[in-house]
DSSP file (Angstrom, degrees, kcal/mol; ACC not computed):
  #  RESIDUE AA STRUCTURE BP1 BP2  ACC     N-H-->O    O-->H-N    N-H-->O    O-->H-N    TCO  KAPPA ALPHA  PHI   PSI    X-CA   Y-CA   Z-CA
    1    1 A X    >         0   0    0      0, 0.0     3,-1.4     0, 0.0     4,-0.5   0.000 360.0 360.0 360.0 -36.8   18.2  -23.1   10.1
    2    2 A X  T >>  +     0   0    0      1,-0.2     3,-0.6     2,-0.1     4,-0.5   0.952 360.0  52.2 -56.0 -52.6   18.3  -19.8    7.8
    3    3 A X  H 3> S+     0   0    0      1,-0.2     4,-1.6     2,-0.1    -1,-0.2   0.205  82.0  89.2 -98.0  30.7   14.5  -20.4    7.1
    4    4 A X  H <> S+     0   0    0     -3,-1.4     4,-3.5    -2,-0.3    -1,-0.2   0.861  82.0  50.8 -86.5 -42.0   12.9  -20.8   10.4
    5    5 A X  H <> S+     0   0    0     -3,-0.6     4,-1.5    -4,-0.5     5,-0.4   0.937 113.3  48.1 -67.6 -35.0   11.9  -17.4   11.4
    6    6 A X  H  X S+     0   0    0     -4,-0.5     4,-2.2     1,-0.2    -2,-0.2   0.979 107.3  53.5 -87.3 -17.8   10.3  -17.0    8.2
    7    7 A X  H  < S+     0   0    0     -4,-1.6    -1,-0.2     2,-0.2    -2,-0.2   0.916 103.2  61.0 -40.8 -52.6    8.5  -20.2    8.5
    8    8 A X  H >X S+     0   0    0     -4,-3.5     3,-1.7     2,-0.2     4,-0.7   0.866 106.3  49.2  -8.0 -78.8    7.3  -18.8   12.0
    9    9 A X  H >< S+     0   0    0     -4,-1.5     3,-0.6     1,-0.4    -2,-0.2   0.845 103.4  53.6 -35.7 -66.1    5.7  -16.2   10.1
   10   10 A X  T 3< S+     0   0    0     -4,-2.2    -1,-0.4    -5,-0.4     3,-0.3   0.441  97.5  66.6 -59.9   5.9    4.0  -18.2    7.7
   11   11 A X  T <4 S+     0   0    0     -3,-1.7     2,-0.3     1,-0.2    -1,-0.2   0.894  99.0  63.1 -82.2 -46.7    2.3  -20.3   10.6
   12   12 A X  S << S+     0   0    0     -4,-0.7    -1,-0.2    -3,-0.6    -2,-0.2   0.118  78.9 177.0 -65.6  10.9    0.6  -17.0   11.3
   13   13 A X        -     0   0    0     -3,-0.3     2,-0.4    -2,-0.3    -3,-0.1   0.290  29.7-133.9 -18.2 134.3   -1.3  -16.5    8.2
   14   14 A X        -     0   0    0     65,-0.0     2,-0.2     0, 0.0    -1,-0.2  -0.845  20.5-141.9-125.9 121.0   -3.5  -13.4    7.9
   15   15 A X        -     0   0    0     -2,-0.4     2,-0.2     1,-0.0     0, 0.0  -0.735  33.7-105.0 -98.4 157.6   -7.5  -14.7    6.3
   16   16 A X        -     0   0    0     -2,-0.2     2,-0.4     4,-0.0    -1,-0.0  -0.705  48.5-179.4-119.5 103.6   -8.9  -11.8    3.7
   17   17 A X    >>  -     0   0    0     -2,-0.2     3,-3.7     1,-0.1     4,-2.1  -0.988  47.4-115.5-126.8 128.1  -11.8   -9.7    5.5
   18   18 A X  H 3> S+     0   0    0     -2,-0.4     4,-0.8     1,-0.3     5,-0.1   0.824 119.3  60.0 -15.0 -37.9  -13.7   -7.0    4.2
   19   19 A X  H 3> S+     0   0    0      2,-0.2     4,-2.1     1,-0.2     3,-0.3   0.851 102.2  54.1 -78.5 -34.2  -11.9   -4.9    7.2
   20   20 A X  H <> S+     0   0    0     -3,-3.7     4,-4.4     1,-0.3    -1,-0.2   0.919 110.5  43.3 -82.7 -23.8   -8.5   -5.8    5.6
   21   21 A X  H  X S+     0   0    0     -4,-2.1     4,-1.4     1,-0.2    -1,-0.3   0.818 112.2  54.6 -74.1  -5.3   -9.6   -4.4    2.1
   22   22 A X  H  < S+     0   0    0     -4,-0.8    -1,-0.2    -5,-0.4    -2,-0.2   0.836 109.0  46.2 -92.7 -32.6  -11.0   -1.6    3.8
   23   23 A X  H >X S+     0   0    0     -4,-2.1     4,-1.6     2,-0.2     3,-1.5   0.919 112.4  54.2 -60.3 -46.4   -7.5   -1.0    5.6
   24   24 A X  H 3X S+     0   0    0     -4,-4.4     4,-1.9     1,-0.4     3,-0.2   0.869 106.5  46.7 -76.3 -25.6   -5.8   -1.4    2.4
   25   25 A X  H 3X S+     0   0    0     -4,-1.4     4,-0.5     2,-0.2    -1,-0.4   0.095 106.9  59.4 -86.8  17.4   -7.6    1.1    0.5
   26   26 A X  H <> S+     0   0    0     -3,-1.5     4,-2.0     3,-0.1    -1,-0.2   0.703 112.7  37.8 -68.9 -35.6   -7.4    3.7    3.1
   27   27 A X  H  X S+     0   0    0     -4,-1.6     4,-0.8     2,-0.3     5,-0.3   0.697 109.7  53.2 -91.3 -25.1   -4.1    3.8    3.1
   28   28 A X  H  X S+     0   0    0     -4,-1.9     4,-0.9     2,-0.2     3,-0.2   0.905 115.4  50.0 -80.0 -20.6   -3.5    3.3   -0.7
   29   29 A X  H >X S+     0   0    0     -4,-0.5     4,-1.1     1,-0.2     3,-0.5   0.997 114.7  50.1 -55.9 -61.7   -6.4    7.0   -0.6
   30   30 A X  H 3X S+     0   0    0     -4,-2.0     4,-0.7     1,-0.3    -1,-0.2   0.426 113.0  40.1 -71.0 -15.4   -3.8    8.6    2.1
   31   31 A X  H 3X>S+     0   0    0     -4,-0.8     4,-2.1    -3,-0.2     5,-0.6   0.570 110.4  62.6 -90.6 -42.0   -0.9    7.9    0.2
   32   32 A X  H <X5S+     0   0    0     -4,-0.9     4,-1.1    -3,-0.5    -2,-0.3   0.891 111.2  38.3 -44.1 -41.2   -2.8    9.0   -2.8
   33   33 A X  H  <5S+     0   0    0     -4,-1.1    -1,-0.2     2,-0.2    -3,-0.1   0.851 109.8  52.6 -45.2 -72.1   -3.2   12.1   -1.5
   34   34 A X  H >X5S+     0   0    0     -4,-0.7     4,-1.7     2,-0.2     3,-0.5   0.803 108.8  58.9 -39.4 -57.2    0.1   12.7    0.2
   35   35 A X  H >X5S+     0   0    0     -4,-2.1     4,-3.4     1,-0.2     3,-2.3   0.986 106.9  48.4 -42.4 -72.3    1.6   11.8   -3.5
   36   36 A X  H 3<<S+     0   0    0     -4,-1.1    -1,-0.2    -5,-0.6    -2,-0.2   0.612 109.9  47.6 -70.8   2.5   -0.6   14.8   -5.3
   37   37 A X  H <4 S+     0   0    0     -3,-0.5    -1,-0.4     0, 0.0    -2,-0.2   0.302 123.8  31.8-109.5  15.7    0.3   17.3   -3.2
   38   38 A X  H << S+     0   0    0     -3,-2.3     2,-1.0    -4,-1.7    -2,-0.2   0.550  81.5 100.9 -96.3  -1.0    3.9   16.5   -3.3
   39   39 A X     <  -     0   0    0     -4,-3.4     3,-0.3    -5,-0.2    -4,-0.0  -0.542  49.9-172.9 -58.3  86.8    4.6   15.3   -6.1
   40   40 A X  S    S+     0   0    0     -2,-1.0     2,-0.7     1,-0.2     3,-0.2   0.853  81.3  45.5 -79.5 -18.3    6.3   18.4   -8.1
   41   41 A X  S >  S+     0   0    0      1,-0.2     3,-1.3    -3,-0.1    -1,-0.2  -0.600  72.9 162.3-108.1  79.1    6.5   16.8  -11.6
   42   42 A X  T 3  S+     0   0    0     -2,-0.7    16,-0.4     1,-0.3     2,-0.4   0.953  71.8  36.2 -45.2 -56.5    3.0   15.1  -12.0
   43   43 A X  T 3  S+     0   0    0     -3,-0.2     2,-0.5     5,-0.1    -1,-0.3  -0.237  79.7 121.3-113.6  62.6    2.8   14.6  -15.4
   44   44 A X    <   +     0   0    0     -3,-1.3     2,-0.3    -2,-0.4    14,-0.2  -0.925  65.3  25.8-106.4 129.6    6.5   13.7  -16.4
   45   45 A X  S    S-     0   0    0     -2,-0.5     3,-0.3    12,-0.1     2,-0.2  -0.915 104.2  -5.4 136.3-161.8    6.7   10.0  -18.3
   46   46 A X  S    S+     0   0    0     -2,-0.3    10,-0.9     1,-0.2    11,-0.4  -0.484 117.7   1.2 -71.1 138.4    4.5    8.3  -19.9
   47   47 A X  S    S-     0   0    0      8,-0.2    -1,-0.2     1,-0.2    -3,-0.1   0.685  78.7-144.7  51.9  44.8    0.8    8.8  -20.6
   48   48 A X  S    S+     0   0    0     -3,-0.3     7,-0.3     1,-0.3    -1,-0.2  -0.051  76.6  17.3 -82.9 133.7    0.6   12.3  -18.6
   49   49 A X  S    S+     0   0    0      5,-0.7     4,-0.3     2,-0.2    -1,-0.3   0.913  78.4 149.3  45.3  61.0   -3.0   13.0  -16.6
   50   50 A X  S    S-     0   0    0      1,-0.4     2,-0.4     2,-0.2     3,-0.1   0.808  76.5  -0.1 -70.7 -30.5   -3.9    9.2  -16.8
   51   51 A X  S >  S-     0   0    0      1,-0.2     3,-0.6     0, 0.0    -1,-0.4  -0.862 133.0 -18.5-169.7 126.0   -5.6    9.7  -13.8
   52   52 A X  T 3  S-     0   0    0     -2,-0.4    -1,-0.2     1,-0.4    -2,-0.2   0.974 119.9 -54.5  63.5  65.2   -6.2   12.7  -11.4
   53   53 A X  T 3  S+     0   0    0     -4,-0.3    -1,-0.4    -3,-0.1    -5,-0.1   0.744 110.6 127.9  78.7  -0.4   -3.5   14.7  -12.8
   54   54 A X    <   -     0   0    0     -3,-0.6    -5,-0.7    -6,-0.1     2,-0.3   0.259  59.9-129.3-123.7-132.7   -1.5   12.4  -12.3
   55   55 A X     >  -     0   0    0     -7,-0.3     4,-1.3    -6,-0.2     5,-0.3  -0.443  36.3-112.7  -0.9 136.3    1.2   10.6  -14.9
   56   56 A X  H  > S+     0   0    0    -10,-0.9     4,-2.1     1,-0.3     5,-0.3   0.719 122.6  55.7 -95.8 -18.0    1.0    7.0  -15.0
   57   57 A X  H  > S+     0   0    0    -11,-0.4     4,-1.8   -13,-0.2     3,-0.4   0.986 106.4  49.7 -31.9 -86.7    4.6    7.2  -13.4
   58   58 A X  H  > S+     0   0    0    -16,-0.4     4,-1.5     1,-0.3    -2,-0.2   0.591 114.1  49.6 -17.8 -53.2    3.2    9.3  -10.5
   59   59 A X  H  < S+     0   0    0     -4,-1.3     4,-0.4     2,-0.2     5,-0.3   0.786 105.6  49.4 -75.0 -44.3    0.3    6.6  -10.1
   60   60 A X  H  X S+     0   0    0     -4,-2.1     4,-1.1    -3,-0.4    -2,-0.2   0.794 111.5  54.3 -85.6 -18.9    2.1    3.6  -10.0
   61   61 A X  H  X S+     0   0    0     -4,-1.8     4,-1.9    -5,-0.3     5,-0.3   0.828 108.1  42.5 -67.8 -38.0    4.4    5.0   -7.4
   62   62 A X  H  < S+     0   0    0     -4,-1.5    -1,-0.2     2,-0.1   -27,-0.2   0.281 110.8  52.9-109.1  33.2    2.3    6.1   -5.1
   63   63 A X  H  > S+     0   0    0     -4,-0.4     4,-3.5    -3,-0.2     5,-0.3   0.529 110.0  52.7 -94.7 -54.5   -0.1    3.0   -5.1
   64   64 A X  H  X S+     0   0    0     -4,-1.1     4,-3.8    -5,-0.3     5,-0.1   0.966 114.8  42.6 -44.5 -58.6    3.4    0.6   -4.5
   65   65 A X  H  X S+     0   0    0     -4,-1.9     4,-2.3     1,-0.2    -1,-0.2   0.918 116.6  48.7 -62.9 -30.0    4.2    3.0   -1.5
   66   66 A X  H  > S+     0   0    0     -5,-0.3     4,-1.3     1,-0.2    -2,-0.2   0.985 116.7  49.3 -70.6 -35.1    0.0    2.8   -0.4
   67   67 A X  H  X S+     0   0    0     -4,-3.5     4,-0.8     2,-0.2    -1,-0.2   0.948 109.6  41.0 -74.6 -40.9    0.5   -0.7   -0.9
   68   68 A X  H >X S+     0   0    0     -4,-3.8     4,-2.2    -5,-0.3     3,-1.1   0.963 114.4  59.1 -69.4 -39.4    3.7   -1.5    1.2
   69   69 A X  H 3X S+     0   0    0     -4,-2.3     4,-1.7     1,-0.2    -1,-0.2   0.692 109.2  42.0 -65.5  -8.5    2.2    0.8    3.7
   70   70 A X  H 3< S+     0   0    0     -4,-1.3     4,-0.5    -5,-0.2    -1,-0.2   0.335 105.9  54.7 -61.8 -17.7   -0.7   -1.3    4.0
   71   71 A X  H XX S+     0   0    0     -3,-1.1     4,-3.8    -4,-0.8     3,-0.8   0.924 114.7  44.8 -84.2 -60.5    0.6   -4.4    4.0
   72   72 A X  H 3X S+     0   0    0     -4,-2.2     4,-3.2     1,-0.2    -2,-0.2   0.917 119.8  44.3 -22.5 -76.9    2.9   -2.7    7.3
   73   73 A X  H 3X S+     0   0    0     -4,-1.7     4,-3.8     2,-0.2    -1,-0.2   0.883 118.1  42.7 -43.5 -44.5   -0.9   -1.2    8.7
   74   74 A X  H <> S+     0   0    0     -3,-0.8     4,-2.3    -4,-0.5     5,-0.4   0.961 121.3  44.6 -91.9 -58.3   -2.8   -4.8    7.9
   75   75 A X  H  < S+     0   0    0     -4,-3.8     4,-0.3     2,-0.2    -1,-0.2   0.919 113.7  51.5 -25.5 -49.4    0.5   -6.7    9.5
   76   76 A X  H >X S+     0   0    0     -4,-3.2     3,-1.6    -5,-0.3     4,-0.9   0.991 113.2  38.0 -93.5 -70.6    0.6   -4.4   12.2
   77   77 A X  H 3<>S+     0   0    0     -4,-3.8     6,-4.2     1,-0.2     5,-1.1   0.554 111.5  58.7 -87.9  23.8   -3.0   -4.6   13.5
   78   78 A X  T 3<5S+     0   0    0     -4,-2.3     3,-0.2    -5,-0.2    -1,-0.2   0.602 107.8  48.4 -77.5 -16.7   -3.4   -8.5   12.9
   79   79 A X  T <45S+     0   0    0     -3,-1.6    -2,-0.2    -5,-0.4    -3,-0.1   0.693 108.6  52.8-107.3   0.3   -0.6   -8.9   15.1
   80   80 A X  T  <5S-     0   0    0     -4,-0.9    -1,-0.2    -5,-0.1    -2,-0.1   0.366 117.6-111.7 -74.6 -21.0   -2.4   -6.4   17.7
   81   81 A X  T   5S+     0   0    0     -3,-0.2    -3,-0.2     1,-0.0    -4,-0.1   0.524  89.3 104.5  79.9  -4.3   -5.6   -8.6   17.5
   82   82 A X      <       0   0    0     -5,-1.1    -4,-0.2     1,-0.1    -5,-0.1   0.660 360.0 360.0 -90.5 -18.2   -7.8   -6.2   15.8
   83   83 A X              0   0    0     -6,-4.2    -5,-0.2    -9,-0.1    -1,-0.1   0.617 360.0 360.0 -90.9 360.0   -8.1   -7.4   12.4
């Protein structure tokens, strides 16, 4: 009984469209962004200005948050009827 709602979910299955990569990589730039101008310790960790300035810490953090918010964004308008 515990695994019905997420079965629900899975009926609903989201197909892989240009538009959704396009979604996801806006959001993972807008979080990119957001990241580097708040980030105050860029380059603390490991490998420090791997990319943009950025510390590979720094990078892989705010690509996980661009990602969960994307998943959220690509969820959110599939279930809206535009993707």
């Amino acid at each position: 009984m515990l695994n019905m709602p997420l079965l629900a979910v899975a009926e609903r299955a989201i197909n892989w469209s240009p538009n959704v990569a396009v979604v996801m990589i806006v959001c993972n730039v807008l979080v990119f962004a957001i990241g580097r101008a708040t980030i105050s310790q860029k380059n603390v960790g490991p490998l420090p200005t791997l990319f943009a300035g950025m510390s590979l810490a720094s990078l892989i953090a705010t690509t996980s948050l661009g990602h969960i918010l994307g998943a959220g964004a690509i969820l959110g308008l599939s279930n809206l009827g535009v993707l």
